[in-house]
C-alpha positions in Angstrom: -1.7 -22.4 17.9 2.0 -20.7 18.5 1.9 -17.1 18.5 4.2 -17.2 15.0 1.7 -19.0 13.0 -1.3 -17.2 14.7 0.4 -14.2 13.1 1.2 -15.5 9.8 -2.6 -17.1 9.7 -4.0 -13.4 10.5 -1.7 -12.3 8.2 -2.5 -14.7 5.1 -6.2 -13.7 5.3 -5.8 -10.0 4.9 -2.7 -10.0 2.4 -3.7 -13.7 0.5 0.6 -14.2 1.0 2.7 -15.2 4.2 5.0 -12.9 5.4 7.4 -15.5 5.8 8.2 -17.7 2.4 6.8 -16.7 -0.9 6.3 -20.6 -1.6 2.7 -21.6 -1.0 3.5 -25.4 -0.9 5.8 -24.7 2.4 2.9 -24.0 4.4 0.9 -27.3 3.4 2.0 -29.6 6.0 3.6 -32.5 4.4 0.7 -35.2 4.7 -2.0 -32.6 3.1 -3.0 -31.4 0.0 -4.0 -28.2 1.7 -4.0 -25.4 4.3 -7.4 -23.8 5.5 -8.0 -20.5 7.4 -11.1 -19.3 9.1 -12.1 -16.3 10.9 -14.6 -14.3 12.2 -14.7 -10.2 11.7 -16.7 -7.6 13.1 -16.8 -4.7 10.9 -19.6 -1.9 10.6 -21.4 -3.4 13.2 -22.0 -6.6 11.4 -20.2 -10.0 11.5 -18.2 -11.5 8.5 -17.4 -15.1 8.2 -13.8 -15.7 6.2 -12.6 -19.0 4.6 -9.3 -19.4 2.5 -7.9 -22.3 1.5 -5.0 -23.2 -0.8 -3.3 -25.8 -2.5 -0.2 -27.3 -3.2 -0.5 -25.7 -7.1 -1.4 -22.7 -5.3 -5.0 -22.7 -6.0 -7.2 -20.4 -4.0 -10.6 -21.0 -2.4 -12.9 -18.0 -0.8 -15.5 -17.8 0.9 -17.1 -14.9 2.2 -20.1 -15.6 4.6 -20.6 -18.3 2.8 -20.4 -17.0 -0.6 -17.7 -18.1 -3.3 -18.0 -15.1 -5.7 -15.8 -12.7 -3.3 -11.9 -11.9 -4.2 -8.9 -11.1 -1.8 -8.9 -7.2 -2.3 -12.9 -8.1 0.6 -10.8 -9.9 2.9 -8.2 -6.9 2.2 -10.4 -4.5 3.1 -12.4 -6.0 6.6 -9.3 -6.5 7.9 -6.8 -3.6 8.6 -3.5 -5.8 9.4 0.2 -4.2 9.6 3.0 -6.2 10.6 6.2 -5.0 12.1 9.3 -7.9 11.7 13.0 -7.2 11.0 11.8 -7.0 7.2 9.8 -3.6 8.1 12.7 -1.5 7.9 12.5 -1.3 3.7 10.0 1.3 4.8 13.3 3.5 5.4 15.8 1.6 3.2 13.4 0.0 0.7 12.2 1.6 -2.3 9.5 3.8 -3.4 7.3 0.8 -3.7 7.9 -0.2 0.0 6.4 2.9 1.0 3.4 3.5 -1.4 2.6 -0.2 0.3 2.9 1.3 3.4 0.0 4.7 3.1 -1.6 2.8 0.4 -2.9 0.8 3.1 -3.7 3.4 5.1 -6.0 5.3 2.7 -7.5 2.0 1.0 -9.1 1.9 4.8 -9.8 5.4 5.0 -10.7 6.2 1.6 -13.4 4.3 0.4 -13.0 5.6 -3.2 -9.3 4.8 -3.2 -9.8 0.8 -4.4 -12.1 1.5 -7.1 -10.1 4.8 -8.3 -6.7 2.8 -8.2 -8.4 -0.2 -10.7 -9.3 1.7 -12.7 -5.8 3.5 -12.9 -4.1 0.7 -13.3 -6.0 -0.2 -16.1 -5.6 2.7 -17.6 -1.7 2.8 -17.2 -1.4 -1.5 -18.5 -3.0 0.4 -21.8 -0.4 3.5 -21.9 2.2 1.0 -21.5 1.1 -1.9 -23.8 1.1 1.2 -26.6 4.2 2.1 -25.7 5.4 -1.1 -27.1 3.1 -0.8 -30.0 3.3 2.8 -31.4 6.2 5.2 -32.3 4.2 8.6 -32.8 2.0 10.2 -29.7 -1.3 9.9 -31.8 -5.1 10.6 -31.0 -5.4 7.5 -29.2 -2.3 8.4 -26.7 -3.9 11.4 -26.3 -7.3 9.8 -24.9 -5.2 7.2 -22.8 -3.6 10.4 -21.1 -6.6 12.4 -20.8 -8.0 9.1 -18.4 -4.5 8.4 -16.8 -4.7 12.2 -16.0 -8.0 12.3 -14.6 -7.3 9.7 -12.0 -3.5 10.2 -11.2 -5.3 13.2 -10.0 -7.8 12.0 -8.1 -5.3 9.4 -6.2 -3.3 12.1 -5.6 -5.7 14.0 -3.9 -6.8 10.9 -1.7 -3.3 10.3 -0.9 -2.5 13.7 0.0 -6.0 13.8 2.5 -4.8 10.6 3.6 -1.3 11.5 4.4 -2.6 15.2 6.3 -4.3 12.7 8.8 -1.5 10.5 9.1 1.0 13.9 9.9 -1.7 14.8 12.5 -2.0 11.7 14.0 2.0 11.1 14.1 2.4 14.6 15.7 -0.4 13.9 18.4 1.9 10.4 18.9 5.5 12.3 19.5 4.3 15.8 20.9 7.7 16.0 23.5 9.5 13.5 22.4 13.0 15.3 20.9 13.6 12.2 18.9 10.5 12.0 17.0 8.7 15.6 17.1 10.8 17.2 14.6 10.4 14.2 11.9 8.7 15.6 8.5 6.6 13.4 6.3 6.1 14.2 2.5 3.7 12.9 -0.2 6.0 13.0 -3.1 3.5 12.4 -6.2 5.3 10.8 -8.9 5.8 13.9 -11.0 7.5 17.1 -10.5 6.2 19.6 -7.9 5.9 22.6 -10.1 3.2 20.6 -12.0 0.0 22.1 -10.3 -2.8 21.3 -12.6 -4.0 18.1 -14.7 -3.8 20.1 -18.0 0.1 20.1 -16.7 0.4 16.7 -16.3 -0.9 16.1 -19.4 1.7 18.3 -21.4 4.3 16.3 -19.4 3.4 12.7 -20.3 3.2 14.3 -24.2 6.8 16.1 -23.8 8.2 12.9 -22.4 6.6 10.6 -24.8 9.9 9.5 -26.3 11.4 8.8 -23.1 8.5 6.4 -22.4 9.3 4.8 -25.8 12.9 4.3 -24.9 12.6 3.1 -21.5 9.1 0.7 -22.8 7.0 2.2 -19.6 5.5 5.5 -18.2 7.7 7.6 -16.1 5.5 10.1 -14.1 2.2 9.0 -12.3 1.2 8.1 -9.1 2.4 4.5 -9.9 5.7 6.6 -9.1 4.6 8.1 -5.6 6.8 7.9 -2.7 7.0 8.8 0.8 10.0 11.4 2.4 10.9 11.4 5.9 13.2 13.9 6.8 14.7 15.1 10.2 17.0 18.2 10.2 16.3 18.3 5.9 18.1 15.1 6.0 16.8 11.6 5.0 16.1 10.1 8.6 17.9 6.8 7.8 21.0 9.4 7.5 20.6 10.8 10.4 18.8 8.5 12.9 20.6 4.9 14.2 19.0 1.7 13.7 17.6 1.6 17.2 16.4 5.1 16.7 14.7 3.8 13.5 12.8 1.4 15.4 11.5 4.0 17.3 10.3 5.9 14.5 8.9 2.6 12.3 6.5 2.0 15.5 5.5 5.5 15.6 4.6 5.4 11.9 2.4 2.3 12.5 0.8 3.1 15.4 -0.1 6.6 14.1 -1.2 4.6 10.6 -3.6 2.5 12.6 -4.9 5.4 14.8 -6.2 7.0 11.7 -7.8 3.9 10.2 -8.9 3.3 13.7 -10.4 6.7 14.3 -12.0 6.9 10.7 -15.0 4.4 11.2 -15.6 1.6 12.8 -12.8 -0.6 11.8 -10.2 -2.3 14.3 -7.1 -2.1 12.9 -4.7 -4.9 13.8 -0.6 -4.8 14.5 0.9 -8.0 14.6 4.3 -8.2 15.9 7.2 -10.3 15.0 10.7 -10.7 16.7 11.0 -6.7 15.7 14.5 -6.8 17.9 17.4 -5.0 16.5 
């Protein structure tokens, strides 16, 4: 197999999506109905068997050890894959969402509370925002919504911000000298203002600006919202640092990333590689 599609295979089995077309059909070779992965992981001391296989109408098969009733988010989790291509500079000039991809990663492999916490969230945040849509007063039933939303924005915050600490330490111990790198600051911004300090706050705020969620048809403030700041000198680094510079800096982040989910159990965290020149 040629190193590109060993990547993209690896890949495929830890994100259930190729990193190079979003069409599923274009990786069926032309005479097939079908593309099939296999792999073996060792993980906690034990050995997993993986099997995916998709079809032209995008129809996914799993198997885990032999077992159908297993979902992506398993494969997900055995298998801590980051992948560093020309595309892996939206972590600087992305948005929000590029980034919360990028340490949401990192603490669903550290934190094993994170998934479970962050379905349930979501859950919870489909419901605020389907009564949005419905409802034009903030009633006893957006006030229970926000009471749960509350509850575990908080609690992924928290998981984040633990998660991030280790990622700060682990970045430091990476550029310690380096006159580039060693002055770079990284931020957990949650996805409400910073002078909100306790739940009961961020409560108050979602029923303050519960006519802006009307107008707008979606919730504003939540960790749905987080993001990530680099800054060198108080500036944004892609202000201040070049595009060769920036490489530097995205490898730094992903090594460091994979040192803490490396150093955290007994994972082996994985950095595939693509034609990152600049």
């Amino acid at each position: 197999m040629a190193k590109p599609a060993l990547l993209e295979a690896i890949y495929y089995l830890a994100h259930g999506r190729s990193f190079r077309t979003s069409r599923h059909q274009r990786l069926v070779q032309h005479d097939h109905e079908h593309f099939v992965l296999h792999a073996k992981v060792d993980h906690a001391e034990q050995t997993y068997s993986l099997g995916l296989q998709r079809d032209r109408q995008a129809e996914l098969l799993l198997r885990l050890n032999g077992a159908s009733n297993c979902k992506l988010a398993d494969f997900a989790t055995l298998l801590p894959v980051q992948l560093l291509t020309p595309d892996s500079f939206r972590l600087f000039f992305g948005g929000p969402k590029e980034r919360r991809q990028f340490f949401d990663m990192g603490v669903l492999h550290v934190e094993q509370s994170f998934f479970p916490v962050w379905q349930q969230f979501s859950r919870v945040l489909k419901q605020r925002n389907a009564l949005l849509k419905q409802s034009r007063r903030y009633d006893q039933q957006f006030e229970y919504w926000d009471q749960q939303f509350v509850s575990l924005a908080w609690q992924l915050q928290g998981l984040r911000q633990t998660y991030i600490n280790q990622l700060t330490t682990a970045y430091q111990q990476l550029t310690v000298g380096s006159d580039l790198l060693a002055d770079i600051s990284i931020h957990l911004q949650a996805g409400w203002p910073e002078k909100i300090q306790q739940p009961a706050e961020l409560q108050q705020l979602l029923e303050q600006n519960f006519q802006q969620d009307l107008r707008q048809g979606f919730t504003l403030y939540g960790p749905q919202k987080a993001d990530l700041k680099l800054r060198k000198a108080q500036l944004t680094v892609e202000e201040v640092l070049s595009r060769g510079q920036l490489k530097v800096l995205l490898f730094a982040l992903k090594i460091a990333q994979n040192n803490v989910i490396g150093n955290s159990g007994k994972k082996q965290p994985l950095l595939l590689i693509d034609d990152i020149s600049v």
